[in-house]
N, C-alpha and C positions, 0 to 999 in steps of 0.2 A: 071346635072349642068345647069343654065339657061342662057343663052345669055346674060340679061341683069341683073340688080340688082338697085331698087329704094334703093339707100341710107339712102337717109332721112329715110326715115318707115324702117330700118333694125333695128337701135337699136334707139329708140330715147329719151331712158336715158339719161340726161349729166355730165359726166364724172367728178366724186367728189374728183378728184386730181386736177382739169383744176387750181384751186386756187394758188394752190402750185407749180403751173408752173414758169420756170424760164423765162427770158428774157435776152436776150443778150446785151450788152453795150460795148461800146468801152472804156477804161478807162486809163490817163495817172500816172501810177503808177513808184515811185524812185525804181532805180535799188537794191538800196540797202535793199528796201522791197522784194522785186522779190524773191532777191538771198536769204533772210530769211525764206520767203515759202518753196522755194525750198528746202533747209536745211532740212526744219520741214518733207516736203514732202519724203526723201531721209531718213529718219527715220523714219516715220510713215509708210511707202509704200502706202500713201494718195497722191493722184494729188494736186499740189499745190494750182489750180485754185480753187480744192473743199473746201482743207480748210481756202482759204483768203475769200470764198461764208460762209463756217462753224463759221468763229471769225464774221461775220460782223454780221450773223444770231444772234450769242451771244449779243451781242452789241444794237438789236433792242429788243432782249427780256428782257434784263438788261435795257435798257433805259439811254444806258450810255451817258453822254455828252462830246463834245471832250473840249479839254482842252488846251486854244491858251497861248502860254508862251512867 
């Protein structure tokens, strides 16, 4: 095994996920959505957080528009 390891030149492919990386946000969401995830989550055995990231994913690729009443 070597002491040291140049990084850079070990792989210097780049990573054809990097795209599809998430990002983190702080976001203020009604409780009453929260607790609706949860719901969905507590019947799916899906993390809630995944699938309020899963509807929104849907929504860009539908190209939906929100709808102010």
């Amino acid at each position: 095994m070597r002491e040291e390891y140049d990084i850079k030149n070990l792989n210097p492919r780049k990573n054809p996920y990097a795209v599809k990386t998430k990002r983190q946000v702080t976001i203020n969401i009604n409780t009453d959505t929260i607790e609706y995830f949860k719901e969905m989550s507590s019947e799916t055995g899906i993390p809630y957080q995944v699938l309020i990231n899963l509807y929104l994913d849907e929504c860009v690729k539908e190209k939906k528009k929100i709808q102010f009443v």
